[in-house]
C-alpha positions as CSV (number, residue, x, y, z in Angstrom):
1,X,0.0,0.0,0.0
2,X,2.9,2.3,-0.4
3,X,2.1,4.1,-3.1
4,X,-1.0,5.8,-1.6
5,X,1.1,7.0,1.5
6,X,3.3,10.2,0.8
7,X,2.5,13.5,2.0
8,X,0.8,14.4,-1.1
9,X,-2.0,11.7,-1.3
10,X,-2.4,12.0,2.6
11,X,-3.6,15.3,2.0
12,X,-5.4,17.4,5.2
13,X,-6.7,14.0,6.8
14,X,-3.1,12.4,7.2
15,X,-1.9,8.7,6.7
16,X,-4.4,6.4,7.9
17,X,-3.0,3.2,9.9
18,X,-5.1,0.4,9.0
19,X,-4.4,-3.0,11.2
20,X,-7.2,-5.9,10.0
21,X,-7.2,-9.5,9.4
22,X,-8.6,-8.8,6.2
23,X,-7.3,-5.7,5.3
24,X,-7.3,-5.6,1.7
25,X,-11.5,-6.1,2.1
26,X,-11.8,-3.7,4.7
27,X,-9.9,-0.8,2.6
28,X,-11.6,-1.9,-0.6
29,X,-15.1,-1.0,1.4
30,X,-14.0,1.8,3.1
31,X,-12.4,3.5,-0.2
32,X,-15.7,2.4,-1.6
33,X,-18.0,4.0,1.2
34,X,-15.8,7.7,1.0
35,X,-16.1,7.5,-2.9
36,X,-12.4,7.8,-3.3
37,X,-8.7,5.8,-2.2
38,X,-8.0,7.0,1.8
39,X,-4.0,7.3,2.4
40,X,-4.0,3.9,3.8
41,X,-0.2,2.4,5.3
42,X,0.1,-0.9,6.9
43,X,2.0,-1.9,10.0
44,X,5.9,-1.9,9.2
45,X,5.6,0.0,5.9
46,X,7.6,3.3,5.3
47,X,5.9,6.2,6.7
48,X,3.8,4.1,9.4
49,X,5.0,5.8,12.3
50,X,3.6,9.4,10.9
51,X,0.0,7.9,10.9
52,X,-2.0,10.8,12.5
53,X,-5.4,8.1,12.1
54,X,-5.4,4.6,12.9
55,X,-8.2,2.7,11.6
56,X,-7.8,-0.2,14.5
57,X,-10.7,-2.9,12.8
58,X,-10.0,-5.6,14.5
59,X,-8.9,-6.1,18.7
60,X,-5.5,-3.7,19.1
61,X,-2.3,-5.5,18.4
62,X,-1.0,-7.4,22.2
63,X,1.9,-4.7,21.5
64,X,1.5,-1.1,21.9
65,X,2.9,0.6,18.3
66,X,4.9,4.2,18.1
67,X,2.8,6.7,17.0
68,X,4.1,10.3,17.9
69,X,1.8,12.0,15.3
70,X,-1.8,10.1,16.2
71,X,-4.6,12.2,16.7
72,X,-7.5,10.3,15.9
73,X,-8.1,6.0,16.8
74,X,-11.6,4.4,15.5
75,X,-12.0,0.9,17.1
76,X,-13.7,-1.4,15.0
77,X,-15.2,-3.0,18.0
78,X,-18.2,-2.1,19.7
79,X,-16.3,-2.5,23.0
80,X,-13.6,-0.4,23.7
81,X,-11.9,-1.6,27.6
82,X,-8.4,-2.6,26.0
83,X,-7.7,0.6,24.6
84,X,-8.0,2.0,28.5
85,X,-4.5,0.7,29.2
86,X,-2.8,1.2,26.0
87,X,-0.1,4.1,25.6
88,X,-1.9,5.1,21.9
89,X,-4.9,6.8,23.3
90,X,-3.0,9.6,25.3
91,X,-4.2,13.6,25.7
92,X,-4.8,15.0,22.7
93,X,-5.6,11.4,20.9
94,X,-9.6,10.6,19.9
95,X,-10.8,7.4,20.4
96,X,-14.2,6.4,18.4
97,X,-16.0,3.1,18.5
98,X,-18.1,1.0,16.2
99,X,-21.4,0.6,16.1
100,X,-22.4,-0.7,12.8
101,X,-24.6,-3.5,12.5
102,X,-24.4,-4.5,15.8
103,X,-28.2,-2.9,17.3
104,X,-29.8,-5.5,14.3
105,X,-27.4,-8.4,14.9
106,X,-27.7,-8.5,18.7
107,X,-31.3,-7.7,18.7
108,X,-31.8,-10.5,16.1
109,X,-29.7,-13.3,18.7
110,X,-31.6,-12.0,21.8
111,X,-35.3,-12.4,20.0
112,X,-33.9,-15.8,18.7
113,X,-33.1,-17.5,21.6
114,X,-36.2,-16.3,23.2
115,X,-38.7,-17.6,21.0
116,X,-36.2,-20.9,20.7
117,X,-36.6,-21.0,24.5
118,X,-40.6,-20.3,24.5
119,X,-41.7,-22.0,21.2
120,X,-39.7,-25.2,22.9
121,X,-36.4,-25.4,20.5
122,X,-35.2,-28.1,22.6
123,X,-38.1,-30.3,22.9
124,X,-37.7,-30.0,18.7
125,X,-34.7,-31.6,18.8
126,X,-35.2,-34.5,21.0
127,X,-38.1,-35.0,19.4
128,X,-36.5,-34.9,16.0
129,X,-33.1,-37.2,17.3
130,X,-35.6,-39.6,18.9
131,X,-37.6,-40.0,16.2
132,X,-40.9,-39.7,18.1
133,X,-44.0,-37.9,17.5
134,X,-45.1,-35.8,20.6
135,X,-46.8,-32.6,20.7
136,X,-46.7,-29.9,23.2
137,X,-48.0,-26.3,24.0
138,X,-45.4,-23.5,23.2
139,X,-45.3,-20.5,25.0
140,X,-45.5,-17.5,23.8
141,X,-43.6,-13.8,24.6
142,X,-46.5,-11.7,23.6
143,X,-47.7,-9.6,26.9
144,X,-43.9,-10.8,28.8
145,X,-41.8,-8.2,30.0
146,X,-38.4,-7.1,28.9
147,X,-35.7,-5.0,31.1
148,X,-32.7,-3.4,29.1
149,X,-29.7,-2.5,31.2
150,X,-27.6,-0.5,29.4
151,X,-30.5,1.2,27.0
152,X,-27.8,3.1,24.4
153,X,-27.7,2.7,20.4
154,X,-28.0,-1.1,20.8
155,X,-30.6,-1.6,23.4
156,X,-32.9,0.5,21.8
157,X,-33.0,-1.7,18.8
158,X,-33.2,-4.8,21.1
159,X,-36.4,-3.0,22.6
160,X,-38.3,-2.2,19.1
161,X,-37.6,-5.9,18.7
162,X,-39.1,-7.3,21.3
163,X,-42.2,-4.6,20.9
164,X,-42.4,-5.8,17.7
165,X,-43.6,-9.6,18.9
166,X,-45.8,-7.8,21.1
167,X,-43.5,-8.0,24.3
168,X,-43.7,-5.0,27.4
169,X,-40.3,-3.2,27.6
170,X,-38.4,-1.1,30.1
171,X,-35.2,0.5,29.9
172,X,-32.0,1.6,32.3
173,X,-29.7,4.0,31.5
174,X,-26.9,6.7,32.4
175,X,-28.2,9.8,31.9
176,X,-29.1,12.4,30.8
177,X,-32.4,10.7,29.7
178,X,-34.0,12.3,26.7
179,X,-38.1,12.6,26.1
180,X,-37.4,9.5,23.5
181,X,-36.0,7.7,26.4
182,X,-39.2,8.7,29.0
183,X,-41.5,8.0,26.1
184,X,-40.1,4.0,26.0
185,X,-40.0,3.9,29.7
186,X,-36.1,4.5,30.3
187,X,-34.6,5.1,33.7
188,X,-31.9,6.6,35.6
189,X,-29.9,3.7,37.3
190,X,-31.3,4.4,40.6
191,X,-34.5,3.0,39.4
192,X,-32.8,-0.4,38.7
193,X,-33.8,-2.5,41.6
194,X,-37.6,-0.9,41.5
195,X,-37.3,-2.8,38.0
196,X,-35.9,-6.1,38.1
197,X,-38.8,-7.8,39.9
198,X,-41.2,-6.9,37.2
199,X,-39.1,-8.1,34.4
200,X,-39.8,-11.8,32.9
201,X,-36.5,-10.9,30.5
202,X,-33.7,-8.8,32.1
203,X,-30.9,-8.0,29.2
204,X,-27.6,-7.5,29.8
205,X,-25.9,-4.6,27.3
206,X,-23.7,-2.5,30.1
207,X,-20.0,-1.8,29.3
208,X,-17.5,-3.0,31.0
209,X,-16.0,-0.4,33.6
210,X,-14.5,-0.2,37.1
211,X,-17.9,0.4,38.4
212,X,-19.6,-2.4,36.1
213,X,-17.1,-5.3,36.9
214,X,-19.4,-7.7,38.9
215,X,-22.3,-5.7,38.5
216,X,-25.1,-8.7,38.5
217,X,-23.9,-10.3,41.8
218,X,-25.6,-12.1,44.1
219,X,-27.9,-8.9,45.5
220,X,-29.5,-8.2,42.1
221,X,-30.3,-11.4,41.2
222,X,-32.0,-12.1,44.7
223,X,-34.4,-9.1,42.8
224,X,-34.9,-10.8,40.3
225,X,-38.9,-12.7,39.4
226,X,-39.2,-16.1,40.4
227,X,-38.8,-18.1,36.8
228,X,-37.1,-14.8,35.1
229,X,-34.7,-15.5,32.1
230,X,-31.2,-13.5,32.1
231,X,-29.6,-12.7,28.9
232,X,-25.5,-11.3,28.4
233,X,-24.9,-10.2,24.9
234,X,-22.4,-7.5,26.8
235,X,-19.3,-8.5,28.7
236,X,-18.8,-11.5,30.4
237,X,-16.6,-9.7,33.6
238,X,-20.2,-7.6,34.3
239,X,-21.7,-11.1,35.7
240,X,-20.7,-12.9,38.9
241,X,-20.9,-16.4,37.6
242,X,-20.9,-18.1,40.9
243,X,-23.3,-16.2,42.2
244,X,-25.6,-16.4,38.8
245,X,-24.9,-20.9,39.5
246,X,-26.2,-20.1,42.7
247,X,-28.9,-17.8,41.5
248,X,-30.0,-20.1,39.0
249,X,-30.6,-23.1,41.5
250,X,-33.0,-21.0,43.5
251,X,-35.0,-20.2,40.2
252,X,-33.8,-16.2,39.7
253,X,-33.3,-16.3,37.0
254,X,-34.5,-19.5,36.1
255,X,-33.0,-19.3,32.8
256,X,-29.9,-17.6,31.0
257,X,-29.1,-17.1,27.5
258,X,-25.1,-16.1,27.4
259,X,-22.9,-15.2,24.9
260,X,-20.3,-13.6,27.0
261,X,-17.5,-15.1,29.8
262,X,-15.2,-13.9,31.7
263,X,-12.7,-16.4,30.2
264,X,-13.2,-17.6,26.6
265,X,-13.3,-19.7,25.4
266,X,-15.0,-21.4,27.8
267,X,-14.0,-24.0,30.0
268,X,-15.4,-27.4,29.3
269,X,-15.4,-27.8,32.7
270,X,-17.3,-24.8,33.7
271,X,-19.8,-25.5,35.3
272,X,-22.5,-23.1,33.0
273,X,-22.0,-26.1,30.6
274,X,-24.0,-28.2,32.8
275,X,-26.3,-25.7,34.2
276,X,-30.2,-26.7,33.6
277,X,-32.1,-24.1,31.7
278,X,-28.6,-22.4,30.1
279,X,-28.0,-21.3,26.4
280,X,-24.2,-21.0,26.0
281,X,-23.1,-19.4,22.5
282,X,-19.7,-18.7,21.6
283,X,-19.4,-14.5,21.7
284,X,-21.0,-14.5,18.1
285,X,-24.1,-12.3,18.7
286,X,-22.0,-9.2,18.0
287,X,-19.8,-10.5,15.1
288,X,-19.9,-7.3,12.9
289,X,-19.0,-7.4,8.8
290,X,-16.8,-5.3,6.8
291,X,-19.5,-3.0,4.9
292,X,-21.2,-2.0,8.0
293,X,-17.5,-1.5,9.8
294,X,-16.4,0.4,6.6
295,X,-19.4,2.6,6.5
296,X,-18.7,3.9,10.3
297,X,-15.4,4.8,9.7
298,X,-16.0,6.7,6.1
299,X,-18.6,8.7,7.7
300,X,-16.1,9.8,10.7
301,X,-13.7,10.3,8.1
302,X,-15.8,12.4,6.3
303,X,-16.2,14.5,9.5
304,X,-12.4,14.4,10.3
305,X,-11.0,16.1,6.7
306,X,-14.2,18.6,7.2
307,X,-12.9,19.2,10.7
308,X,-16.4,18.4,11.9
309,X,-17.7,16.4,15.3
310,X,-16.4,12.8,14.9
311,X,-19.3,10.6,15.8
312,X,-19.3,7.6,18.4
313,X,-16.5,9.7,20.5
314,X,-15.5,7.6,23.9
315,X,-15.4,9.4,27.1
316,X,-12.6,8.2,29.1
317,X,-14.1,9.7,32.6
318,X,-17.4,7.5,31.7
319,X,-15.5,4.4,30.2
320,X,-17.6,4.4,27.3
């Protein structure tokens, strides 16, 4: 990619640092998205180090790379707690996160596996293995209840989901709440354990902070409704997991649907695996594309050569 890195082509936005598995897709869509060829350089390539934009697509590189002209970092991941420790995202360095397809994707898994676990998925599939013919009733989420905690970009499209096949939501968020947000029934955290004994569905979507590390311990889910299902599409280090074993013997939640550990892969001795009434899936209801990836960061690089307001901007005081 040499050719498009000299001063010249870099033009007002600078050399973009581009590290991706795929990184000849991931250019091809973003050159394709900004109607034109961005200065792109690679890792290790002449004129790397005077990247003033790194176009990070993947999870950042285990070592920390030498960037004294950075300005501006776009994470191609929706969660951004590695880049908290790394020596790239400094005072006067952006850092701007990935949304994406992410809302449709997640909220897609999370309506999934609760019709699967309603409509009787599993009873399906012994059925079908077994070979036997034997009906049953299937539930239904019409007129159930659905918490979101952690009601940003994504959680509202989880929510006009779940509305969608008829189900009752509520929302929890940092504020400051907007009339949108009072409209759909979203509340300040303080609200939260007013909430959780109404909820049939409680869903997981907070960050993963100092403050949110263990967040559902062995407290909330005491608050939790008798026979309540608990679903983590977020980060795996926000859950307890002994306490949610314990919390699942005694029935709250009675179920969980989780995509999300604190070590992964997963154990095959951990004891989720054995857990009655648990989904496991392996951290794939968040898997973005390129198109969707390469649309974010055009748009912010749109913004950035017009010297405008990138979007998606990470607050390092909030962790998000």
């Amino acid at each position: 990619m040499s050719d498009r890195t000299g001063d010249e082509a870099a033009g007002a936005g600078g050399r973009v640092l581009l590290t991706a598995t795929d990184w000849r897709g991931v250019a091809r869509a973003t050159d394709a998205e900004a109607g034109g060829r961005l200065p792109w350089v690679l890792p290790g390539e002449p004129g790397a180090d005077l990247a003033t934009v790194w176009f990070c697509a993947g999870r950042p590189p285990a070592e920390p790379i030498s960037l004294p002209r950075l300005r501006w970092i776009h994470s191609g991941w929706a969660g951004i707690e590695d880049w908290f420790g790394r020596s790239e995202w400094r005072e006067g360095v952006e850092l701007t996160r990935t949304v994406g397809d992410f809302p449709q994707r997640i909220a897609e898994y999370v309506a999934c596996y609760l019709l699967a676990d309603a409509l009787g998925a599993r009873e399906s599939w012994r059925s079908m293995e077994a070979r036997e013919w034997r009906r049953w009733t299937p539930g239904t989420l019409h007129g159930r209840s659905l918490l979101i905690v952690g009601h940003g970009a994504i959680g509202r499209r989880v929510g006009e989901v779940a509305r969608a096949i008829g189900m009752a939501t509520r929302g929890v968020r940092r504020g400051p709440l907007t009339a949108e947000d009072h409209a759909l029934g979203v509340e300040e955290p303080s609200a939260l354990d007013a909430l959780l004994p109404g909820a049939d569905v409680v869903v997981n979507l907070l960050p993963l902070t100092p403050e949110t590390e263990s967040f559902w311990e062995e407290g909330r889910f005491a608050r939790f409704r008798n026979g309540a299902t608990f679903v983590n599409v977020s980060r795996g280090a926000t859950v307890d997991e002994d306490a949610l074993l314990q919390a699942l013997r005694a029935g709250r939640p009675a179920r969980a649907i989780l995509d999300v550990f604190r070590e992964e892969p997963l154990p095959v001795q951990s004891p989720l695996r054995s857990a009655p009434g648990v989904w496991i899936t392996p951290h794939v209801a968040g898997i973005g594309t390129v198109e969707p990836l390469a649309a974010d960061f055009a748009e912010n690089w749109r913004r950035w050569i017009a010297r405008e307001s990138l979007r998606r901007r990470v607050e390092r005081a909030r962790g998000y």
